[in-house]
C-alpha positions in Angstrom: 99.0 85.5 71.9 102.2 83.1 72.8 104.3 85.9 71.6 108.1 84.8 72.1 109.0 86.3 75.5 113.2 87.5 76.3 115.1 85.4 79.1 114.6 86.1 82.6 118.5 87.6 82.7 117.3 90.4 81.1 114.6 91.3 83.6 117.1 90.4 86.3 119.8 92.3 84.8 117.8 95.7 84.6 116.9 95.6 87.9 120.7 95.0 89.5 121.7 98.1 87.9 119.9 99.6 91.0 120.0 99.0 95.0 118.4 96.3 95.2 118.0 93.1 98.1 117.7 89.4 96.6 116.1 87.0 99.0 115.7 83.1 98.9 112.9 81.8 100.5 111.7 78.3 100.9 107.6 77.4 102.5 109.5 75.1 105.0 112.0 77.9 106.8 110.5 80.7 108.0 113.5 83.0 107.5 114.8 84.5 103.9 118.3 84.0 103.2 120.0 87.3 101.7 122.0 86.9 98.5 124.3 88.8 96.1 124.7 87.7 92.6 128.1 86.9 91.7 127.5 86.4 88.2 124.7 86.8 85.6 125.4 84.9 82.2 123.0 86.4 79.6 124.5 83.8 76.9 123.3 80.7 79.1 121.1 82.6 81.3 123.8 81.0 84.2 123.3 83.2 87.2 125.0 82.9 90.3 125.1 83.8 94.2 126.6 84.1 97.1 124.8 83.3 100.3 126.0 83.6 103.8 124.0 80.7 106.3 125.6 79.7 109.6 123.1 76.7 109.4 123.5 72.9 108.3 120.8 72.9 106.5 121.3 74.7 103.4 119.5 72.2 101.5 116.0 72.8 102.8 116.4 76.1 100.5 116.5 74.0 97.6 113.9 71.6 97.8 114.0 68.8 94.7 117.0 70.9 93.4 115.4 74.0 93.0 115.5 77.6 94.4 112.5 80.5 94.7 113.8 84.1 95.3 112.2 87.7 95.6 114.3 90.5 93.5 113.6 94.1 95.3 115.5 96.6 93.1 115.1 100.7 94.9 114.9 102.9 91.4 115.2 106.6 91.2 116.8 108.9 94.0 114.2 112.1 94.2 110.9 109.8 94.2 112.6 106.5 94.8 110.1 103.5 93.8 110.0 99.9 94.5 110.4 97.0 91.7 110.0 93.7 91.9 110.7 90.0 90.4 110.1 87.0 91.8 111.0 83.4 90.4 109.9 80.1 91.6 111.4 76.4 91.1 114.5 77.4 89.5 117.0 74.3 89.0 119.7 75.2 91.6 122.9 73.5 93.0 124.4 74.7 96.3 128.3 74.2 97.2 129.8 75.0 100.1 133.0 77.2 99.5 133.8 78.3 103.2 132.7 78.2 106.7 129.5 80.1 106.1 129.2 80.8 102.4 127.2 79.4 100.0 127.3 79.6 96.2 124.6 78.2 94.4 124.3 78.0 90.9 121.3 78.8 89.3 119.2 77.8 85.6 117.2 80.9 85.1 114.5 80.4 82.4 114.4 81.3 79.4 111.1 83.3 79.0 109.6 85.6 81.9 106.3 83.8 80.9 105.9 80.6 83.1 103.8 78.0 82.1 102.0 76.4 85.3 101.0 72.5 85.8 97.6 73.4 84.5 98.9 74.8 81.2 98.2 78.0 81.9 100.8 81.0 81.6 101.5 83.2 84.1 102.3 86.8 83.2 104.7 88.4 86.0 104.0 92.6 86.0 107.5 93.5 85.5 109.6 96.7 84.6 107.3 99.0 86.1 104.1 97.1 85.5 101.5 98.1 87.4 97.8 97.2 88.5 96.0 98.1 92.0 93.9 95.2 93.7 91.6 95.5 96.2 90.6 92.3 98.0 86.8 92.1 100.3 87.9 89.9 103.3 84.8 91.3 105.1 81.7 92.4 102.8 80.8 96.5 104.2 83.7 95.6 106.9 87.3 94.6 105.7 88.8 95.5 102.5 92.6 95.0 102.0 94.5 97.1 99.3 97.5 95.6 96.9 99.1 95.4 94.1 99.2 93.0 90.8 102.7 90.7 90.9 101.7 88.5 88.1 98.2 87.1 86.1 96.8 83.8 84.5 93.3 83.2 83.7 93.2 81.0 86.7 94.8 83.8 89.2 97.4 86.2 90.7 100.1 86.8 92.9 98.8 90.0 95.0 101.3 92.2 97.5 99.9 93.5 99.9 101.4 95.4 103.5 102.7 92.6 106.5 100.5 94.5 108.7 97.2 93.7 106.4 98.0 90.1 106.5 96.7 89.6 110.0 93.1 88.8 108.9 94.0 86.4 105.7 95.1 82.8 105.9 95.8 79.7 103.3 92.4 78.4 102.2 90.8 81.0 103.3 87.7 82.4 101.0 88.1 85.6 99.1 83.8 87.2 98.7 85.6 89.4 95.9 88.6 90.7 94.3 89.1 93.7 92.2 91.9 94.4 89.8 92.4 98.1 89.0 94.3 98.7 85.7 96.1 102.1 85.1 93.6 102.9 82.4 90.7 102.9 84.6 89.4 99.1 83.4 88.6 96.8 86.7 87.9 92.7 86.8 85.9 91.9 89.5 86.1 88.0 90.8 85.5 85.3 94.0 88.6 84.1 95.3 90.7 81.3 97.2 93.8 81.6 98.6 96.3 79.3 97.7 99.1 80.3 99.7 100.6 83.2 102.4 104.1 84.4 102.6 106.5 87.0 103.3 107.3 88.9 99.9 110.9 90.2 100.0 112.8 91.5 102.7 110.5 95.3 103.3 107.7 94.4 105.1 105.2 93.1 102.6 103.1 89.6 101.9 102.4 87.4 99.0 99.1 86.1 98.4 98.7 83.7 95.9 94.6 83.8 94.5 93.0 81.4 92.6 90.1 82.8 90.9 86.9 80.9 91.5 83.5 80.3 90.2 83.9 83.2 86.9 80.7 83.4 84.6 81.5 83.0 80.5 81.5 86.9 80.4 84.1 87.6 83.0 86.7 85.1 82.0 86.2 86.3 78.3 87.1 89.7 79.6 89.9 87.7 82.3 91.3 86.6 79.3 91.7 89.8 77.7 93.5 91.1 80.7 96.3 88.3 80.4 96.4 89.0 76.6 97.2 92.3 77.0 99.7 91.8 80.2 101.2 89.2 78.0 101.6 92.5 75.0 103.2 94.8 77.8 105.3 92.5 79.6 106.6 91.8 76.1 106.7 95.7 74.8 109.0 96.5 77.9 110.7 93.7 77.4 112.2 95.2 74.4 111.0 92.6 71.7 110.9 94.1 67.7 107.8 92.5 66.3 104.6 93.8 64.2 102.5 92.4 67.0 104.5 94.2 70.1 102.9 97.8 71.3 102.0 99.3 74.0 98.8 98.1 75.5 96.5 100.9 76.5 95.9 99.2 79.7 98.7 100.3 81.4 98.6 104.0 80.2 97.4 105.8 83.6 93.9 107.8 83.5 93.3 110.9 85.2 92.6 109.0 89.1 95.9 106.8 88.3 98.0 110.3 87.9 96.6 111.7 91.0 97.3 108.6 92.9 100.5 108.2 91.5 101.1 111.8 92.2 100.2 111.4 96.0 102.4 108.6 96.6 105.5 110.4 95.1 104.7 113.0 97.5 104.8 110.9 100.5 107.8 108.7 99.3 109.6 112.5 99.0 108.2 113.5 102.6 109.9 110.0 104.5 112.4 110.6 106.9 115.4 108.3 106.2 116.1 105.6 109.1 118.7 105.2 110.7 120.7 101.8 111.5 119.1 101.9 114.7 115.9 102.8 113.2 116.0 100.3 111.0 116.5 97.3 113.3 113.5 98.4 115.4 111.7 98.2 112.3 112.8 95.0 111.3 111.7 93.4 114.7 107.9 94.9 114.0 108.4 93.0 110.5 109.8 89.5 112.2 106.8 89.9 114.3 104.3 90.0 112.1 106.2 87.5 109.8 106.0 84.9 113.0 102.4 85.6 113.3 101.8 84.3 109.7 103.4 81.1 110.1 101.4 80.5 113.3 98.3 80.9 111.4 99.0 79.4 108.0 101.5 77.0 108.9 100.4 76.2 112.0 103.8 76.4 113.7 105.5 78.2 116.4 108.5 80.0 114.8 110.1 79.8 118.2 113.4 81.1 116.1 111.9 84.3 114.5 110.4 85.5 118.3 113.9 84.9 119.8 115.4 86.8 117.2 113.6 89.8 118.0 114.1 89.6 121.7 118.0 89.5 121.2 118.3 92.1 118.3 115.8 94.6 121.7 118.4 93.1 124.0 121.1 94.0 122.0 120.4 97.6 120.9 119.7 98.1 124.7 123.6 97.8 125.5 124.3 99.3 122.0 122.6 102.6 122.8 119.8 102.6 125.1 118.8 106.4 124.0 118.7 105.8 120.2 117.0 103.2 120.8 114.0 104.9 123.0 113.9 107.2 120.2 113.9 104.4 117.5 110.8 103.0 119.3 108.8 105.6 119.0 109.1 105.7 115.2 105.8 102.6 115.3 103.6 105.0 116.0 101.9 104.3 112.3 102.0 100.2 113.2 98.8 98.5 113.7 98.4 99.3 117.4 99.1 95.3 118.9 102.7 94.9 116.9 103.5 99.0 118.5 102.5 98.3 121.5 104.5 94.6 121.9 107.8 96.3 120.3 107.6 99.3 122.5 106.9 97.7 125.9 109.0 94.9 124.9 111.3 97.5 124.1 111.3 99.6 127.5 110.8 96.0 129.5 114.5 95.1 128.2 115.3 99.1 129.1 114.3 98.4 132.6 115.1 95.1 133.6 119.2 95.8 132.2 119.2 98.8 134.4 118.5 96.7 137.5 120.2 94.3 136.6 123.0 93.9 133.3 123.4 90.3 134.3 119.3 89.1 135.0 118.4 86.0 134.0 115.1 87.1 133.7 115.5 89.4 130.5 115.6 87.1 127.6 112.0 85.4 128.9 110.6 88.5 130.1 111.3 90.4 126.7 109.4 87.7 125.0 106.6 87.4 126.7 106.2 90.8 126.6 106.1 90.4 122.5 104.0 87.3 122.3 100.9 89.0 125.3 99.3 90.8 122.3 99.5 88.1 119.3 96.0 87.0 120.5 94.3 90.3 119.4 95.1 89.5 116.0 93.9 86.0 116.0 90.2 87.2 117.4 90.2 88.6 113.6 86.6 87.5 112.1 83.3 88.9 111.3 82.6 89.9 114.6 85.7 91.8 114.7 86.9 92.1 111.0 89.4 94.9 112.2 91.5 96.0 115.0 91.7 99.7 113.5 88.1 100.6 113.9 86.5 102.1 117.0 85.3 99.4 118.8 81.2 99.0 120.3 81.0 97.3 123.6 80.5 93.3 121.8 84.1 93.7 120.5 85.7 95.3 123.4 84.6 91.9 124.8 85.7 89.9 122.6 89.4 91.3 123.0 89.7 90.9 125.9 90.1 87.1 125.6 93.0 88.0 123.4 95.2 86.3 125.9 93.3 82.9 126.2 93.4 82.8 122.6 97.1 83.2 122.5 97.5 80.4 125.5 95.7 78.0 123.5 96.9 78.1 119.9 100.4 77.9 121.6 98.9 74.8 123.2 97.7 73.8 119.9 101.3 74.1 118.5 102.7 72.6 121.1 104.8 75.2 122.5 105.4 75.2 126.4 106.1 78.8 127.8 108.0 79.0 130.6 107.1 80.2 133.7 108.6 83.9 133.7 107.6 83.8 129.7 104.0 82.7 130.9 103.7 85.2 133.7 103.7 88.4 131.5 101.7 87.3 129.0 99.3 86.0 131.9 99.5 88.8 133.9 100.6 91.9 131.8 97.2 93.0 132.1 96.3 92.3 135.5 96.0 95.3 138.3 96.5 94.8 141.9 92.9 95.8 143.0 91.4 93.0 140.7 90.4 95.0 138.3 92.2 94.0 135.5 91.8 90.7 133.1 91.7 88.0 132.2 91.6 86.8 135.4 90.9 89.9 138.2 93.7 88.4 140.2 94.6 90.5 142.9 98.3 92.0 144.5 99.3 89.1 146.3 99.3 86.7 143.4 101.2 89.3 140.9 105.3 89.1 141.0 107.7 92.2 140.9 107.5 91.4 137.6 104.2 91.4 136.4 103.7 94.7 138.1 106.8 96.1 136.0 104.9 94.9 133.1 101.9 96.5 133.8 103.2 99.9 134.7 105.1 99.8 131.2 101.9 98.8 129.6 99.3 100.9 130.7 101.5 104.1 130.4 102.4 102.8 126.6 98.0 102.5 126.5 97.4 105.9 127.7 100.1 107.9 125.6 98.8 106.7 122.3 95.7 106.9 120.6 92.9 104.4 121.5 89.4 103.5 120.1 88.6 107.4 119.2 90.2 108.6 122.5 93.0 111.1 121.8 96.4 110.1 123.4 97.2 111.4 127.0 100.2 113.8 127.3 103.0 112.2 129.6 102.7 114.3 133.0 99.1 113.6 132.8 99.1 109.9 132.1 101.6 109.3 135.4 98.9 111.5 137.4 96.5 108.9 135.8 98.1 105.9 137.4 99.6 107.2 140.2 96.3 108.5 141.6 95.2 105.0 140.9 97.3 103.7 143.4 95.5 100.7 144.9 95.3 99.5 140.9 99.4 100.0 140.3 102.3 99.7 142.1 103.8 103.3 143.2 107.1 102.2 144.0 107.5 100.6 140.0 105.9 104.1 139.2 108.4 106.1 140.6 111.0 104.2 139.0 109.7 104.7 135.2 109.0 108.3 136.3 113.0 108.5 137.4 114.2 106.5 134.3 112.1 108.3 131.4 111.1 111.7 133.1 108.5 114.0 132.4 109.7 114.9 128.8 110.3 111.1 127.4 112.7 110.5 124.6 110.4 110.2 120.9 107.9 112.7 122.6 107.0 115.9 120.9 107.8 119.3 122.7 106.6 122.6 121.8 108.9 125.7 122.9 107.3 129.3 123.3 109.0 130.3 120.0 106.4 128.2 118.3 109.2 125.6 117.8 108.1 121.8 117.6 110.6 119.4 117.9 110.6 115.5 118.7 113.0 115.0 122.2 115.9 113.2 120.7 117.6 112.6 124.7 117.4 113.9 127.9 119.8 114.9 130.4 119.6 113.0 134.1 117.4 115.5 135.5 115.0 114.6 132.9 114.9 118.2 130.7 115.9 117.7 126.7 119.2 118.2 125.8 118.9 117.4 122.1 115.6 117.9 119.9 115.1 117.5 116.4 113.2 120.3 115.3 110.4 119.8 112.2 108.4 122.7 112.7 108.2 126.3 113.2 104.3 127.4 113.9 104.7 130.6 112.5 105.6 129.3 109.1 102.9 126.0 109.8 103.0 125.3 105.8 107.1 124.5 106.1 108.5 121.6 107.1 112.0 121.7 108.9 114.7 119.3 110.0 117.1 120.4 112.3 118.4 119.1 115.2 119.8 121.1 117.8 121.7 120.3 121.3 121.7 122.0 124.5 124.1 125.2 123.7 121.3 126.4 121.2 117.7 125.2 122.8 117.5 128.7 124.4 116.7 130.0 121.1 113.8 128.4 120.8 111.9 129.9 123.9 110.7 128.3 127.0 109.9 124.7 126.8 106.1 124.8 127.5 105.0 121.2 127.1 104.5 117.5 125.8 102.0 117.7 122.6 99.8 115.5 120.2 101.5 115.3 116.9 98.1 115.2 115.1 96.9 118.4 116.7 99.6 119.6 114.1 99.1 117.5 111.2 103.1 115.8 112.0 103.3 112.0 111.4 106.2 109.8 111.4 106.2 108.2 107.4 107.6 104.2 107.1 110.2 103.9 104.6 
């Protein structure tokens, strides 16, 4: 169609009249830089930011004099959505103009249509644009949902959730990939993909897919796809011409509305996170973000990891409490990047009580994040997901997860050090010998390790695991206590003492048929504040309130710990 296409500034400029979070990102650093734009030019298409980097090497964002950024604009306020615009090999200039700020000067182009190397032109889905993807990593076993960034006739861009990226790697080879328009019309293809990164700043991926091995019929109707994206794109775009309408691939059928209509409802449901909140979160992001460079750059992001374990460290000594109850916001993570924040989380907890000044923390804290990265580097065929109940073949094969993790840190050359190495080694171990890898016994396990493994095995018992329902606090310290010739009693004690018997991001239930989530505790271990969300008598409502001490009488006798599913309550990610 080559229909004339409206600068890129105007795309950009509709989207900064909204929240919205610009970030720079270059395949050779594994961290986004944040920017503002200081100045959009629509007459030149001249735009410019500001960028604050502490580092020397602001050039290594501008490779060959050019800059790649992701635009995340938040639009609406009662169902707030997500929009996005993302620009490649833009000719860029940085200058210095203080200590730590940046302004580089951008060369946006002058069509939102990009022609690639090959010739062929790229169609980004912009101004509300929207197509679902589905992509089989797995035939019967694995299939990973997204959603349509751009089109050519030789591929896409596809986002898709951090937290699905675990089984997908450059090169890798897609078995099929579906594209889903709004009007119900679907293109089915094999795949390849070119390239795996972080999209944005929110927790989501980029997969670039190169279409492969398309009979005449399906890239006749490929074809018509990037026609008609090529119509929209322009239609939205605002362009006056005979030949610029709506195409009716983008108006939504019937199952389109309903989905639509279900995700509003779960975008209006989210609770809003706080700061503290928020930073937990965006440790569970860096995580997963250092475990795709590992696996498709094949490098040890030693800065990412060390990031997290200072931003635990530090919201330890900003307010250990909030934070507790901040931790306990993962429980809708894949279970390995929960389970490494959380423990990570409480390891910090304890170790600073002991000791504000141990040298210990910083090493400990990251070993405790790195122990699990090997479960989601078994991902395969055998075990195409870490979400499924598991038979007895695959239990097995996770089990190695922590010789898998010793040697692709070999393979990267990364040397642990020895109070690093000794939780992941040994943050599974037991005292009797009855734990793995190794069965080693209580005389070869330090003060450490054992803290490790209390911290662990509680965090295993009080969450769901392969189709066993999650163990109610009291019950999961009889658990290991019982098992004393397995744990060390004295290290129980002490997490009993710290956390108590009602712990902080736990769900109580009072006799008035109140449920509430235990917001803090007092020293002798009772809640003294509880935000309430719901009252049993009215179990259609949903509540919010949060209530201290002075006013917990009025809702009854605390009776117990509970499951939040046995109530249908869930904790929504932003």
């Amino acid at each position: 169609m080559n229909l004339y296409a409206p600068p890129a500034a105007n795309v950009i400029r509709s989207l900064l009249q909204h929240p919205y979070v610009l970030s720079v990102y270059t395949k050779d650093m594994p961290y986004v830089l944040n920017a503002d734009v200081a100045e959009l030019d629509m007459a030149t298409s001249r735009m410019i930011l500001n960028v604050e980097y502490s580092g020397t090497d602001i050039e290594h964002y501008l490779p060959d004099g050019e800059v790649s950024f992701d635009l995340e604009a938040i639009k609406g306020t009662e169902f707030p959505e997500r929009e996005t615009y993302s620009l490649s090999h833009i000719t860029a200039r940085a200058l210095k103009t203080d200590a730590m700020l940046y302004r580089l000067e951008c060369q946006l182009p002058e069509s939102v249509f990009v022609t690639e190397k090959r010739g062929e032109v790229r169609i980004p889905f912009i101004l509300g644009m929207q197509a679902r993807v589905h992509i089989d990593v797995y035939p019967h076993a694995l299939n990973i949902p997204g959603k349509l960034r751009n089109l050519s006739v030789g591929g896409c861009m596809v986002e898709i959730d951090l937290i699905e990226s675990i089984a997908l790697e450059a090169g890798q080879i897609i078995p099929g990939i579906t594209l889903e328009f709004p009007n119900g019309e679907r293109f089915y293809a094999e795949g390849k993909i070119r390239h795996i990164r972080p999209f944005g700043n929110s927790g989501h991926a980029a997969l670039g897919i190169q279409f492969m091995h398309l009979q005449p019929s399906a890239g006749e109707a490929l074809f018509h796809f990037v026609n008609e994206a090529e119509r929209e794109a322009a239609f939205r775009s605002g362009m006056t011409s005979s030949m610029v309408y709506p195409s009716p691939l983008f108006i939504a059928g019937a199952k389109e509305k309903r989905i639509v209509q279900r995700e509003n409802e779960i975008r209006e449901k989210r609770i809003r996170q706080t700061p503290m909140e928020q930073g937990v979160q965006e440790v569970a992001h860096r995580l997963q973000i250092g475990l795709m460079y590992m696996k498709s750059h094949n490098t040890f992001p030693h800065e990412i990891f060390y990031d997290c374990v200072d931003t635990l460290i530090y919201l330890v000594g900003k307010d250990r409490k909030s934070l507790l109850y901040a931790l306990s916001i993962l429980r809708d993570e894949p279970d390995w990047v929960r389970q490494a924040v959380q423990v990570a989380g409480k390891l910090a907890d304890m170790l600073l009580l002991r000791d504000p000044h141990s040298y210990e923390v910083r090493e400990a804290v990251l070993g405790a994040l790195l122990h699990t990265l090997g479960k989601p580097l078994l991902i395969s065929a055998d075990l195409p997901s870490l979400k499924v109940n598991m038979n007895p073949a695959q239990k097995a094969i996770l089990r190695g997860h922590v010789l898998v993790l010793r040697n692709k840190l070999a393979a990267l050359g990364w040397e642990l050090t020895p109070i690093c190495a000794d939780v992941i080694d040994n943050a599974s171990e037991r005292l009797d010998g009855g734990g793995y890898p190794q069965g080693k016994l209580a005389a070869q396990l330090s003060p450490l390790a054992r803290l490790v493994s209390i911290i662990k095995v509680i965090n295993k018992l009080v969450h769901a695991r392969n189709g066993r329902p999650p163990r109610m606090p009291l019950e999961a310290y009889r658990k290991i206590y019982n098992a004393e010739a397995a744990y060390d009693r004295e290290t129980m004690i002490e997490y009993i003492q710290t956390y108590g018997l009602y712990p902080i991001g736990s769900l109580a239930k009072y006799a008035g048929g109140y449920l509430g989530w235990v917001v803090d505790i007092e020293n002798k271990g009772k809640p003294r504040k509880v935000h309430i969300v719901k009252n049993l008598r009215f179990p259609e409502t949903n509540i919010s309130s949060v209530m201290s001490k002075g006013d917990l009488a009025q809702l009854g006798k605390l009776e117990k710990i509970v499951n939040p599913a046995d109530y249908g309550i869930r904790v929504l990610k932003e």
